[in-house]
Every structure is written in structure tokens, then in C-alpha cells.
C-alpha positions in Angstrom: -10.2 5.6 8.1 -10.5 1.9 8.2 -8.5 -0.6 5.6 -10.9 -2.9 4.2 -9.1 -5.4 2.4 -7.8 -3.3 -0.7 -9.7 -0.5 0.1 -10.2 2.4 2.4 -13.3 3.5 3.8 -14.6 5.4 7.0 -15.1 3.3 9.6 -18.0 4.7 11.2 -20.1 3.5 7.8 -19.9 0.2 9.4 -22.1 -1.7 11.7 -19.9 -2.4 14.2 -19.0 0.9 14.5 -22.1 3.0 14.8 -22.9 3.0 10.8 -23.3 6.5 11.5 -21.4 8.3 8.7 -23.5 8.0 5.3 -20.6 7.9 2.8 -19.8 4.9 1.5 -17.6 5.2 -0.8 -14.3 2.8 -1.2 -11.2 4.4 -2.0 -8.5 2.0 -3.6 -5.5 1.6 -1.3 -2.4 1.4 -3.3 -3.5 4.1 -5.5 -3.8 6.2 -2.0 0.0 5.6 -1.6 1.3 5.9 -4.6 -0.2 9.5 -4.8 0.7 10.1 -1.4 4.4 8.8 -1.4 4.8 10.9 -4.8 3.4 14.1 -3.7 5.5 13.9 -0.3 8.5 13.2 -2.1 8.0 16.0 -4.3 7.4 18.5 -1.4 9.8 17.1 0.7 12.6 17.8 -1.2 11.4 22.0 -1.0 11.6 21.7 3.2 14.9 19.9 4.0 14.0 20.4 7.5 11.2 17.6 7.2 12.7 15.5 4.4 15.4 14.8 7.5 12.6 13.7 9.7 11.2 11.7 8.1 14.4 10.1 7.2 14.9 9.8 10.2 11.6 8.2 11.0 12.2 6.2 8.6 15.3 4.8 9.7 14.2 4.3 13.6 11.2 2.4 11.9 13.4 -0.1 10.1 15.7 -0.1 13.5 12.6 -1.2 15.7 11.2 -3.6 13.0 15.2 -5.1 12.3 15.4 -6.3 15.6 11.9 -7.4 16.8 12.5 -9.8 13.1 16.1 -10.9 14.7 14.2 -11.4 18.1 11.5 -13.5 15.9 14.0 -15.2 14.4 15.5 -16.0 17.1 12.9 -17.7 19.2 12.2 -20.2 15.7 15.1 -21.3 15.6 15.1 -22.1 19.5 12.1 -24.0 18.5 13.7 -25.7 16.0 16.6 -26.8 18.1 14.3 -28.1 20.4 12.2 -30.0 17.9 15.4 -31.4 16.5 17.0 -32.9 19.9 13.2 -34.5 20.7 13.5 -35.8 16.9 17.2 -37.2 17.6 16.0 -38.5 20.8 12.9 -41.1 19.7 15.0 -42.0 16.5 17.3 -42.9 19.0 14.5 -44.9 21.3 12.6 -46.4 18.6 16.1 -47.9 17.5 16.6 -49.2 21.0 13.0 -50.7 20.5 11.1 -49.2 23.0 6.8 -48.7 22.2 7.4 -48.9 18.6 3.3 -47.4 18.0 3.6 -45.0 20.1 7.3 -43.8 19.6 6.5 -43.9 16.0 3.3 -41.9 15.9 5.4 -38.9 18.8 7.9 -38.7 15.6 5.5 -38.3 13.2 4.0 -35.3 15.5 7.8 -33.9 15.9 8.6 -34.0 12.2 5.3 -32.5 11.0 5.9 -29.5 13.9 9.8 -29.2 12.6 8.6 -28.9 9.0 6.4 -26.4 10.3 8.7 -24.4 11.9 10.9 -24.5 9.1 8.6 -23.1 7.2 8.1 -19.7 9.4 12.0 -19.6 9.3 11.9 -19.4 5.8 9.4 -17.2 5.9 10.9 -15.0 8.8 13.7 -14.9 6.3 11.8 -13.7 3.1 9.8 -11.2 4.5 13.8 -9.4 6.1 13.7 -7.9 2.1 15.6 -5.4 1.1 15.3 -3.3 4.3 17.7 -5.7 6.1 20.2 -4.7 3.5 20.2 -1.1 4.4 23.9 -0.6 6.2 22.6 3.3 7.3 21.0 6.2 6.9 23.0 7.5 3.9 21.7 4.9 1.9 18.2 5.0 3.4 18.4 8.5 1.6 19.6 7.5 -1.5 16.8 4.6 -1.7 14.6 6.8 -0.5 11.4 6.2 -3.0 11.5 2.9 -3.0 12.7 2.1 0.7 8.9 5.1 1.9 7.0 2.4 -0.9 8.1 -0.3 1.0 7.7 0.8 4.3 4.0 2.9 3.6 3.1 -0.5 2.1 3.8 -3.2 4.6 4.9 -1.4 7.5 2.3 -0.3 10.8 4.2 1.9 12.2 5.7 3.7 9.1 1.9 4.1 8.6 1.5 6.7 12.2 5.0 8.4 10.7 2.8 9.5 8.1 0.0 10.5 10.3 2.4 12.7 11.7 2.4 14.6 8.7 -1.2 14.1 7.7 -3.4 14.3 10.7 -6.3 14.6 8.7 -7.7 12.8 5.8 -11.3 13.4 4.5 -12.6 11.7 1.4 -15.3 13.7 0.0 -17.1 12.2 -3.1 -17.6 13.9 -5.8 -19.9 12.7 -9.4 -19.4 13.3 -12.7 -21.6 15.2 -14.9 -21.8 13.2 -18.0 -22.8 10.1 -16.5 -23.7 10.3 -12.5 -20.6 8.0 -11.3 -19.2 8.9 -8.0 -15.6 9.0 -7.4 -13.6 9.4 -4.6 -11.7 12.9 -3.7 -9.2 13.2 -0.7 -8.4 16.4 1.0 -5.7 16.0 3.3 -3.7 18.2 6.0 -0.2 18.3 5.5 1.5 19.5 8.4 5.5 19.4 8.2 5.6 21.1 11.6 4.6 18.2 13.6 7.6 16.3 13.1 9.9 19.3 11.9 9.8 22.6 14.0 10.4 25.0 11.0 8.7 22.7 8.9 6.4 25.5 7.9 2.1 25.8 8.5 -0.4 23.5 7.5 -1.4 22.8 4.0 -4.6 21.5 2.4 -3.6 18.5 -0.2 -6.5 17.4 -2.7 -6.3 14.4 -4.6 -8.5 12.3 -6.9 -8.2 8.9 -5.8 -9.4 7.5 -8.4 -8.4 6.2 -12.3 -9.5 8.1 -14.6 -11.6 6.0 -17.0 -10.8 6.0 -20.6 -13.5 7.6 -21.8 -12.4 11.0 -20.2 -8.9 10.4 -19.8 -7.9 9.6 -23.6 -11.0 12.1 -25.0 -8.4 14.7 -26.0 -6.4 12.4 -28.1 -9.7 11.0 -29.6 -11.1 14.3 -30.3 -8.4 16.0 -31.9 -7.4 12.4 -33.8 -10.8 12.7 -35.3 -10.6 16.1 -36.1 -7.5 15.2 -38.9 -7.5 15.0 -42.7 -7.9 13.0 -43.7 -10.6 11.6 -41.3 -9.4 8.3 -39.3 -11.6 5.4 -38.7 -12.7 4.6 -35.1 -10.2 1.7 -35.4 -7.4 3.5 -36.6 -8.0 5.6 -33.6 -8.3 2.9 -31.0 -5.0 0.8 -32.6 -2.9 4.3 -32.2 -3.9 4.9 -28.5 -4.3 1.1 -27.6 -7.5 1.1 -26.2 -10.8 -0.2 -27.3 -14.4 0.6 -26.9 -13.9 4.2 -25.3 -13.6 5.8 -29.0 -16.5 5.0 -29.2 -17.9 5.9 -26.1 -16.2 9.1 -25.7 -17.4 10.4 -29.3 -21.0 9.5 -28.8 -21.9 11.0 -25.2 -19.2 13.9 -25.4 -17.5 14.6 -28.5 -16.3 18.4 -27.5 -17.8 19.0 -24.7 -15.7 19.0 -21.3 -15.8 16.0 -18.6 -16.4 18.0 -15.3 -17.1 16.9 -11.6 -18.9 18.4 -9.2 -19.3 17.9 -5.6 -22.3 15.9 -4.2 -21.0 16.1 -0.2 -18.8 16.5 2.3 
């Protein structure tokens, strides 16, 4: 799987690499790991044995990336020291009234680096977050759905910790059978054993990675709302479940009937 700005997608439906696999579809990327993060969480908590690796995990992830951000942070403001003394030093020569032009045009170069590297420090700085505030692992636990959101969302190497558990990750379109659209399905191999011993076998995970659109996710509502005595109007409808034109929609192309997929490939 490739990342694609917002989106996933295989890779090898690309030019540069082969264009060889026919699906196209585009899967919407923090949608992925919002399901993901709250499925694993859910099943983590029923194997203890892998909810402590990949605590763990977790924690030697924000370790590693702690440090290299010290070790950043570091060499900037080395830069900045350096920028500073050069900026000290033709203040100090133009005062002394050496080549006024070009002393004055060499501090105009210092000052507009030092702003720049001012600005990475501040941004070296802002992106620490909240993970810098993590004193251990206890907390790390405690945190421990919004610390995995944090990490799965901006964080590379968090990103193999969950290969680890999913080594495999197909997405298999499927179409609806009301209208034709094709939506994304992923069907995933969770494998707790690869990062905890008794973690237990391998088990197939299916999600739909998509939203639902209104039309077929609010049609139960509409259907039995319009099914009252007395009979409410299509407004009256749309105002209690805050939607719009999907009454509409959803009573003229399926007013009973069910809103089912079916598979179109693999």
C-alpha cells in the first residue's frame, strides 16, 4: 500500500511502479486508522500478552523519536549560536567602520539565516507535543488511545509496529446494488503472535473503509419516521435527523427495500 496524499492505494496501480494491479480504488486514510486504532484497542484489551507489546513498542518508539528530536534540537541551536557570534561580530566591525556595503549586505545574510533558524527551533519545539510529556510507561498506558492516535498518525516507525500485527492488508472493492458505487473493503491479518508469543493465531479483520452515505445510513430512521401517525412531512423528517436531501433520496429509490453490497473483485 502506498499513501497518496490523504489516501491509500496500491502501489503497483501506478506508473512508476509497473501499473500492473487494476484496482484503483482510494481508500481515505484517517478513516483507516481510526477503524484500525479502535478495533485494536478493543481486542487488545482480551490478549494482555500483546496489549504489553505493543505498549512496549510504543514506548521504545517515543524513546527513539525523543532523542533523535533532542539531537535535532540540538544541532539548531548550535546553528544559532554560531549565527549569533557572526551577527555580534560585523555589528561590531561595521561600528568600527570597516566596508560598510559589504559588511552591511553579510548582516543582512546572517540575520535572514538566524530568523530562519529560529523558526525550525520553534518548530522543533511544537512538533515535541504531548509525547514529550510522557514521564513512563505507566502513563503511556493510561493515555493509551490517544498517545496509538498520535503515534499511527504522525509517526513512521509506529507505522511497521503495526505491520507487526497486520502483515497483510488487502482492499477489495466492493459496489452497491442500488446505485453501482464502489466502495472500498479491507481485509486484514491480524497476527498478535508476531510481537507476542502466546498472542494467539491469525485472524482475518474486515472493514468497510468507507462513510456510509446518508441515503443508506439514516434509511431506517427515515423509513420508520414515515411510517408514523400521523404521517410527517419530508421536512419534518429531515429537521429531526439533521440532514437534507437524503429523505428524499432514500424514499424514492428504496423506500423498504435493503441497501446491500456485493463483491465485484478481489
Amino acid at each position: 500500500m502506498l499513501i497518496y496524499g490523504d489516501f491509500l492505494k496500491c502501489k503497483k496501480s501506478l506508473k512508476e511502479h509497473g501499473g500492473v494491479c487494476w484496482n484503483h480504488v482510494q481508500v481515505d486514510l484517517q478513516l483507516t486508522r481510526d477503524l484500525l486504532l479502535q478495533w485494536l484497542l478493543e481486542k487488545l484489551g482480551a490478549i494482555p500478552a500483546a496489549k504489553a507489546a505493543m505498549m512496549d513498542a510504543a514506548w521504545e518508539v517515543i524513546q527513539v523519536e525523543h532523542e533523535e528530536k533532542c539531537d535535532e534540537r540540538g544541532r539548531i541551536e548550535n546553528e544559532i549560536r554560531q549565527l549569533k557570534t557572526q551577527q555580534a561580530n560585523l555589528s561590531s566591525a561595521i561600528a568600527l567602520g570597516g566596508d560598510l556595503e559589504g559588511l552591511v549586505k553579510h548582516l543582512e545574510v546572517t540575520e535572514n539565516q538566524l530568523a530562519h533558524w529560529r523558526g525550525k527551533l520553534e518548530a522543533a519545539a511544537s512538533d515535541a507535543g504531548d509525547l514529550a510529556a510522557l514521564p513512563d510507561r505507566v502513563v503511556l498506558e493510561a493515555r493509551a488511545p490517544e498517545v496509538l492516535k498520535l503515534l499511527l498518525d504522525t509517526s513512521y516507525d509506529f507505522a511497521g509496529v503495526i505491520r507487526e500485527f497486520f502483515p497483510t492488508f488487502m482492499i477489495q472493492p466492493i459496489q452497491t446494488l442500488n446505485s453501482g458505487q464502489v466502495y472500498p473493503r479491507g481485509r486484514l491479518a491480524f497476527c498478535p503472535s508476531m510481537l507476542a508469543s502466546d498472542g494467539g493465531a491469525a485472524t482475518e479483520v474486515v472493514f468497510d473503509l468507507f462513510r456510509i452515505p446518508d441515503p443508506i445510513r439514516l434509511k431506517p430512521q427515515i423509513v420508520a419516521a414515515r411510517a408514523r401517525v400521523p404521517r410527517p412531512t419530508l421536512r419534518q423528517i429531515a429537521s429531526e435527523l439533521d440532514t437534507n436531501e437524503c429523505v428524499e433520496i432514500t424514499l424514492r429509490n428504496n423506500p423498504t427495500g435493503s441497501c446491500c453490497r456485493e463483491r465485484v473483485g478481489h
